[in-house]
N, C-alpha and C positions, 0 to 999 in steps of 0.2 A: 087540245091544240098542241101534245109535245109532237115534237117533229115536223113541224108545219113550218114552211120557209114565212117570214116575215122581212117587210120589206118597209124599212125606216129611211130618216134622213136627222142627221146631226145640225144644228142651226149653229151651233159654237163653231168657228170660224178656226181656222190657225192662218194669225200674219204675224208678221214681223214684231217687236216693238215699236216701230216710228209710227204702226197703225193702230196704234192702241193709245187709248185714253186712261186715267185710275178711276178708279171706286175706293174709298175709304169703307170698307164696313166692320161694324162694332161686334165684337164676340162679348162683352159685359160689359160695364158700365151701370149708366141711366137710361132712364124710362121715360123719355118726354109725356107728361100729361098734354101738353097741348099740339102737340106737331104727332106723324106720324113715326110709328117703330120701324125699324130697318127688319131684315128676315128674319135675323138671328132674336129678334124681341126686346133689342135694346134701339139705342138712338139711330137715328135715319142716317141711310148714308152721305158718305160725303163726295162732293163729285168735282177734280182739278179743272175741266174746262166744262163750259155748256157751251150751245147751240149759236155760232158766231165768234167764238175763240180761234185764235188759228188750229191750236191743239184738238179742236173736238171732234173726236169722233165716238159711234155708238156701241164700237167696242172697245171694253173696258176689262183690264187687268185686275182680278180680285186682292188688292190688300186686306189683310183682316189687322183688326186693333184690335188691342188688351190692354186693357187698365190694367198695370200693374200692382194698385191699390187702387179696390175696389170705394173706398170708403173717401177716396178724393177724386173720381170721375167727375165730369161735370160736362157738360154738351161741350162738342168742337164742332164751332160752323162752319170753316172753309178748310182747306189742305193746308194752307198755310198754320193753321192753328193744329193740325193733326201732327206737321211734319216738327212742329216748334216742339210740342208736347214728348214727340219719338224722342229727340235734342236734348230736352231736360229729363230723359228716362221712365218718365211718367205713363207711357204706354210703348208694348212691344207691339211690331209691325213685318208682319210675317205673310209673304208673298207666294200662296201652293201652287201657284201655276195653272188657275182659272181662268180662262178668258169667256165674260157671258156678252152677246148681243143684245143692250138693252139702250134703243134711242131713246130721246128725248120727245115725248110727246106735247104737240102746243094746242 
């Protein structure tokens, strides 16, 4: 197949920010036993609005968290607990410039 034209399409979106929603997702941390793992194999992510928020929408801006000490991570279940924790230096919160497509399924 080298040299063979291949014909794709991108689903990752580029809008603005006012069209974008966040994603909290954990790079280390914890390992929920009972809830599901985020990608990266630690805790699920965390999501500012859902389905009925003014702000929600199905794309979403990739934050990545980092416990900055591994050894006092502990689940964070809303933003508000993600952006407290950034606040108290407890975890870094570093933004590559992801935007993925992913609604909210009911």
């Amino acid at each position: 197949m080298v040299g063979q034209e291949i014909l794709f399409i991108h689903t990752e979106p580029e809008a603005p920010d006012s069209a974008l929603a966040d994603v909290y997702v954990f790079t280390n941390g914890v390992t929920p036993a009972d809830a599901p793992s985020g990608p990266m194999g630690f805790q699920g992510d965390v999501f500012l609005h859902v389905p009925g928020d003014p702000g929600y929408s199905p794309l979403r801006t990739v934050h990545q968290v980092r416990w900055n000490d591994d050894a006092k991570a502990r689940l964070l279940r809303s933003a508000p607990e993600v952006t407290a924790a950034a606040d108290a230096g407890q975890v870094a919160i570093e933004r590559p410039g992801i935007v993925i497509n992913m609604p909210f399924v009911r």
